[in-house]
C-alpha positions as CSV (number, residue, x, y, z in Angstrom):
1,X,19.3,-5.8,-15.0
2,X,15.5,-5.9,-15.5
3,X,13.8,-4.5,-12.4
4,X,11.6,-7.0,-10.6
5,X,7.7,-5.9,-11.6
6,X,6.6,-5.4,-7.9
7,X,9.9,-4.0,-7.2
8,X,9.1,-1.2,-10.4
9,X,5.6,-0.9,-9.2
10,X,6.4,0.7,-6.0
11,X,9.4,2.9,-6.9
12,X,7.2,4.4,-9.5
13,X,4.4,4.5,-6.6
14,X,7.0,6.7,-4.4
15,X,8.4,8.7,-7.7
16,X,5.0,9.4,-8.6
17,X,3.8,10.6,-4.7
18,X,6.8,12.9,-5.3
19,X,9.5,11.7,-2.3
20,X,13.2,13.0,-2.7
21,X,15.8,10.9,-3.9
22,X,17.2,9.4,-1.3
23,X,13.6,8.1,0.1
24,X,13.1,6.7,-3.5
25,X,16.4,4.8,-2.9
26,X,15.4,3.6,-0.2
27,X,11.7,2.0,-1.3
28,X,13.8,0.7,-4.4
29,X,16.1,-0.9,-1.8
30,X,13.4,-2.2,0.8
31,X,11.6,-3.8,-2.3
32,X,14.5,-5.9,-3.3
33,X,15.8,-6.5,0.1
34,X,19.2,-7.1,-0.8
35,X,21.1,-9.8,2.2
36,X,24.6,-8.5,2.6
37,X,25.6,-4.7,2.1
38,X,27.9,-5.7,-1.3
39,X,24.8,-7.0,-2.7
40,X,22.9,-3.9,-2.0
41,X,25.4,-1.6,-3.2
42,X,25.6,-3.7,-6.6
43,X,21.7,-3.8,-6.6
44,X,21.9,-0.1,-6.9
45,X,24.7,0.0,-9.6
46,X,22.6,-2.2,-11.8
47,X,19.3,-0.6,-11.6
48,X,20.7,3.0,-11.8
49,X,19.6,3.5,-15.7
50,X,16.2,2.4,-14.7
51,X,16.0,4.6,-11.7
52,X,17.4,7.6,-13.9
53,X,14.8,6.5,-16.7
54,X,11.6,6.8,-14.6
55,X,12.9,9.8,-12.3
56,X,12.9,11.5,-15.8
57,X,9.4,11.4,-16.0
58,X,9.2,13.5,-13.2
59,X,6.4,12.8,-10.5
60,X,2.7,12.4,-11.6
61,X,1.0,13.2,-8.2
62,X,-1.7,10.5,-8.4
63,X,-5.3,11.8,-8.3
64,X,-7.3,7.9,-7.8
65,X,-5.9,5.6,-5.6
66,X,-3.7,2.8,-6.0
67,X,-4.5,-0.6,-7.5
68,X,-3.1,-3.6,-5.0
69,X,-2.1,-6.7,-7.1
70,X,-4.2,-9.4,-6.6
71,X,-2.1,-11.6,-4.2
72,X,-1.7,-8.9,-2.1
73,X,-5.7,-8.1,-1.4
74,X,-6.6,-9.3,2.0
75,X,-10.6,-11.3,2.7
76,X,-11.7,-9.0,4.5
77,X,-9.4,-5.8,4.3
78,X,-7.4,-4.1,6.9
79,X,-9.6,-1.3,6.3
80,X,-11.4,0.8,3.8
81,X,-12.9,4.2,3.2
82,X,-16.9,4.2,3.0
83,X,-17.4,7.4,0.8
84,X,-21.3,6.1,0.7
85,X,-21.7,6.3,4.3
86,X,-19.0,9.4,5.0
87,X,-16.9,7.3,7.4
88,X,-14.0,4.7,7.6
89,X,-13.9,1.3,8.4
90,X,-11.0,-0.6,10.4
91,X,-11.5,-4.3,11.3
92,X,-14.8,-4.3,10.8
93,X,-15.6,-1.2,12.8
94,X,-16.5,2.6,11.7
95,X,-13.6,5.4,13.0
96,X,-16.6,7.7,13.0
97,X,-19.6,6.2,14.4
98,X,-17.8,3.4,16.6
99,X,-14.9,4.3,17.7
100,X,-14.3,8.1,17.8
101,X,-14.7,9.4,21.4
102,X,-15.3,5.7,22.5
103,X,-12.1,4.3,22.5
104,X,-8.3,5.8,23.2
105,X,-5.7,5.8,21.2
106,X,-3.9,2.8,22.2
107,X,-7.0,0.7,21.7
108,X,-7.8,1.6,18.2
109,X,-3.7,1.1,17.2
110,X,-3.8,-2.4,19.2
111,X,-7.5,-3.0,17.5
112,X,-5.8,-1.7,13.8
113,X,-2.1,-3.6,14.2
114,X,-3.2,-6.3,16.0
115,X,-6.4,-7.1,15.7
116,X,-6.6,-6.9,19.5
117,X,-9.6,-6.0,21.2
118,X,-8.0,-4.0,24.4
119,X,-9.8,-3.7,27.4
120,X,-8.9,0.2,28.6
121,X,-7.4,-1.3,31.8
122,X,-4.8,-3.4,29.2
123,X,-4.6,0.1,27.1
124,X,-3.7,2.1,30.1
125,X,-1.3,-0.6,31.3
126,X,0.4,-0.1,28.1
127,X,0.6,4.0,27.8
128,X,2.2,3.7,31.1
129,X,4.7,0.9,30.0
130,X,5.2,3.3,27.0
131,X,6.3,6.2,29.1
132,X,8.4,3.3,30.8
133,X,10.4,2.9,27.0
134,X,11.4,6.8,26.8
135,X,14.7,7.3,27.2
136,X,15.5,9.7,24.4
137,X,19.2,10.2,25.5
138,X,20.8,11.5,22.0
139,X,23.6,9.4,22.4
140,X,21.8,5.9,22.4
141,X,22.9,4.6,18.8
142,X,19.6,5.0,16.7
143,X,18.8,8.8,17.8
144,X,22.6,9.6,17.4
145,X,22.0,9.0,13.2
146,X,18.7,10.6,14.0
147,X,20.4,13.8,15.2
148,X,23.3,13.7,12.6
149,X,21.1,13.1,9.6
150,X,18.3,15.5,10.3
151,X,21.2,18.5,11.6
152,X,22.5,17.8,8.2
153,X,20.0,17.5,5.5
154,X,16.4,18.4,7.6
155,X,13.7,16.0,9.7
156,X,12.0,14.1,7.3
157,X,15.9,12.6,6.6
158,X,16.8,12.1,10.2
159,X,13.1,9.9,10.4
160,X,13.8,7.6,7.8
161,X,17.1,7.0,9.4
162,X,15.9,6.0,12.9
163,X,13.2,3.8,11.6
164,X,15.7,2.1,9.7
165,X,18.0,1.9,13.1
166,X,14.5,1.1,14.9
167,X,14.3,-2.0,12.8
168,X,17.7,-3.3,13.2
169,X,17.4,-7.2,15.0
170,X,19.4,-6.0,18.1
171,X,17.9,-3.0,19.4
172,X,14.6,-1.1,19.3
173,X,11.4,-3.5,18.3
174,X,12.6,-6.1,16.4
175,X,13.5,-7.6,20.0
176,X,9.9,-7.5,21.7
177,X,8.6,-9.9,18.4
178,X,11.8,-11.8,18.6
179,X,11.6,-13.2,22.8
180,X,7.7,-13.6,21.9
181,X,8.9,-16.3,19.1
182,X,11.2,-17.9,21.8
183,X,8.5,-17.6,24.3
184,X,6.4,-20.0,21.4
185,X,9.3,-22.3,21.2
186,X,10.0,-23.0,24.8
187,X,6.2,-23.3,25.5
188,X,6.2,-25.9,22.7
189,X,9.0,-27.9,24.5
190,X,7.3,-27.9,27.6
191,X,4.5,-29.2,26.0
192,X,6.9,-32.2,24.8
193,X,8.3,-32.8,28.2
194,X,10.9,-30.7,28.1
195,X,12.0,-27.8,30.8
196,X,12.6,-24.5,30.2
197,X,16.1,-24.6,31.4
198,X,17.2,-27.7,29.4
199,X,16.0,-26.0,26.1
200,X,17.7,-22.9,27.2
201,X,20.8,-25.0,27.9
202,X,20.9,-26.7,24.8
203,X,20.5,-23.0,23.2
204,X,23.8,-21.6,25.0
205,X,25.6,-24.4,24.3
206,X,25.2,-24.0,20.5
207,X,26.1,-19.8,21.4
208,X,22.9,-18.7,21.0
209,X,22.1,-15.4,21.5
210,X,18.7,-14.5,23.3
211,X,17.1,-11.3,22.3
212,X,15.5,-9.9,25.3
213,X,18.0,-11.2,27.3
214,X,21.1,-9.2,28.8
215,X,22.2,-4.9,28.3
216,X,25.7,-5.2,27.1
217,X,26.4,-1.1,27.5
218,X,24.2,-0.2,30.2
219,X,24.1,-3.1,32.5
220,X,20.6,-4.4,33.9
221,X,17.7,-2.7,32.5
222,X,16.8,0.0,35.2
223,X,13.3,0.2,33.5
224,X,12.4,-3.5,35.1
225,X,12.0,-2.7,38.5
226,X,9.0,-0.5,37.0
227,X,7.6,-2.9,34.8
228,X,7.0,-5.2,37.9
229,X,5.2,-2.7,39.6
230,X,2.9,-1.9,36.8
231,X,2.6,-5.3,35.9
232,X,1.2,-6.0,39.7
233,X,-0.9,-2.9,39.7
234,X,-2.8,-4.0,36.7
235,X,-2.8,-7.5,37.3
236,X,-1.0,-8.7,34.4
237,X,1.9,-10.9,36.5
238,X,-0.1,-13.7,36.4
239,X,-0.2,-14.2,32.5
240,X,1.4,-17.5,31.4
241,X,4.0,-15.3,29.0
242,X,4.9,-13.2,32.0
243,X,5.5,-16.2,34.3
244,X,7.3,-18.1,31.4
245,X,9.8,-14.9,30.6
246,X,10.6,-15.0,34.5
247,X,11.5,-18.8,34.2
248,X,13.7,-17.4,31.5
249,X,15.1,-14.6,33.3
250,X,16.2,-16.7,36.4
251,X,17.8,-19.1,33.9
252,X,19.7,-16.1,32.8
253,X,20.7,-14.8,35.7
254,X,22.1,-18.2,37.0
255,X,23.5,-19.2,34.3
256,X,25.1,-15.7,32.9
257,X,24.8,-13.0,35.2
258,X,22.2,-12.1,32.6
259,X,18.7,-10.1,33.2
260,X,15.2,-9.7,30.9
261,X,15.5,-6.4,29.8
262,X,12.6,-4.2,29.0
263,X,11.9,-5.8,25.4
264,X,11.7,-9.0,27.3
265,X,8.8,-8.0,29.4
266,X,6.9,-6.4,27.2
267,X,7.0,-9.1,25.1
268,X,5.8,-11.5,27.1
269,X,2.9,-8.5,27.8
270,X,1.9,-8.6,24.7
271,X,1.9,-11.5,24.3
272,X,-0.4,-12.3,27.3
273,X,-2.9,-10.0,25.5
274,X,-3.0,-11.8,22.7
275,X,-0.4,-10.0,20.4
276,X,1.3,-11.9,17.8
277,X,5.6,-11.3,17.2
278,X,5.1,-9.1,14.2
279,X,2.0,-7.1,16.0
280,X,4.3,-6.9,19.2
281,X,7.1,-5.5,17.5
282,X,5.1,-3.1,15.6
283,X,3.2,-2.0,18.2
284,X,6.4,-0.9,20.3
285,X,7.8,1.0,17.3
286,X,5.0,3.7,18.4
287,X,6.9,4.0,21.7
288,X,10.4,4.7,20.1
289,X,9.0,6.9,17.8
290,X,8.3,9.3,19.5
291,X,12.0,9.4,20.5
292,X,13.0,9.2,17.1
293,X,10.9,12.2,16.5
294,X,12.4,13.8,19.1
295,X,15.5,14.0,17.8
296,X,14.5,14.8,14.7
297,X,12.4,17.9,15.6
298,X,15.5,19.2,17.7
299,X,17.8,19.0,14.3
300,X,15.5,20.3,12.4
301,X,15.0,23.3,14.2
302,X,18.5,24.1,14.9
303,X,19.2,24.0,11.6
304,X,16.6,25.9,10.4
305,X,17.7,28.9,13.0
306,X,21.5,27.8,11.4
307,X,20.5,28.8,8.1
308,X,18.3,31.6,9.2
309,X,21.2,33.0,10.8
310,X,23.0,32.8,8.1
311,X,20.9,34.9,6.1
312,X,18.8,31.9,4.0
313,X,14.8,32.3,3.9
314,X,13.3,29.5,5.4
315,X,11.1,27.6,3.1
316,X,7.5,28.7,3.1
């Protein structure tokens, strides 16, 4: 099998940056994007000369930076580094001159993700909803493979995991983007004629599943009750997201004896503020990051004091 070129382009990229094995693996498998597991396995099969080929040139630890292929170049960038000034630029603004001191955290990362201009009131309404999101409980699925991976083979390991759990459809952020696209759909409808509870009808009766909607394990989301207050503190309840996802969590609740959970709500949030689905989703993952990272600290350390213990020297 002949490796796709922009598939080759970035396993060199991460060979030549120096990552371990498995993380080169991975890239080579997030490139090609394989759709069932069989397909990824044989994916792997059939590049493995390749992959041995190139790791045998052994890591070149780049010294320009990279070249992005033409399709790829954005009018205007992202961002850019201004060497003839000293400073960066992101969206059009410098980190230095305009935004350093003058804007939080959360601004800047809604400003860089989003393109979203956040008012501080809108940034501290979402720091707190952030808090809201941290239940780092080891035994919720995507930190338990955290914690196993990282007590195994060390932190940087356990990471990769949970951001691959993190991005799973069903749990994590991949649900915030996904009720913002169904908050689109049913906002479409209505502007057809229809009601939000016949198009929600018509969706259960073809067993369609609702992300945001329902907490199988846990029951109904105890972070809600919180979200509400915040929501009226800050005088976001009035958005016509927020009012539309509690159309759709009274549907629910009728019709199912089903509740919004959190990724629900702050959705619709987001959405309010003028976040698109991908932005919303990847804005979240800095929330259940810090879990992941969490976890991975706590493996990490324990196994280092393991090995110590056990007479190793720790890595310098």
């Amino acid at each position: 099998m002949t490796i796709a070129a922009s598939v080759l382009r970035s396993i060199e990229t991460a060979l030549n940056c120096g990552a371990p094995p498995a993380m080169v693996a991975t890239v080579a498998l997030m490139a090609e994007a394989p759709a069932s597991l069989p397909e990824a396995v044989a994916f792997i099969e059939e590049i493995a000369p390749d992959l041995l080929r190139l790791a045998e040139r052994g890591p070149s630890f780049p010294r320009t930076l990279a070249e992005l292929e033409p399709e790829l170049r954005l009018d205007p960038e992202i961002a850019r580094l201004r060497p003839d000034i000293g400073d960066h630029e992101v969206r059009g603004k410098l980190v230095f001159a305009e935004l350093v001191g003058k804007r939080s955290f959360f601004q800047v990362a809604a400003l860089i993700i989003a393109g979203v201009e956040l008012s501080a009131r809108d940034a501290e309404l979402l720091e707190h909803l952030g808090v809201n999101t941290q239940l780092a409980d080891a035994r919720i699925w995507p930190l338990t493979v955290v914690r196993r991976i990282a007590a195994r083979r060390g932190m940087a390991h356990g990471i990769l995991a949970g951001a691959a759990m993190a991005l799973n459809p069903n749990m994590g952020a991949q649900p915030v983007g996904a009720f913002m696209r169904t908050l689109e759909r049913l906002e479409d409808g209505v502007g057809r004629g229809e009601s939000v509870a016949v198009q929600l009808e018509r969706g259960v009766a073809r067993g369609e599943r609702v992300s945001g909607v329902g907490r199988p394990v846990l029951g109904p989301d105890e972070r809600n009750a919180h979200v509400f207050d915040l929501v009226r503190r800050y005088e976001r309840d009035g958005g016509k997201s927020f009012r539309l996802a509690l159309e759709v969590d009274a549907f629910f609740q009728k019709r199912k004896n089903q509740h919004i959970n959190s990724a629900g709500l702050q959705g619709a949030i987001l959405r309010d503020m003028g976040f698109s689905p991908a932005a919303g989703s990847a804005f979240c993952l800095l929330y259940f990051f810090v879990q992941i990272l969490a976890q991975a600290v706590a493996a990490e350390e324990r196994l280092q004091h393991v090995r110590e213990s056990a007479g190793h020297t720790p890595a310098a």
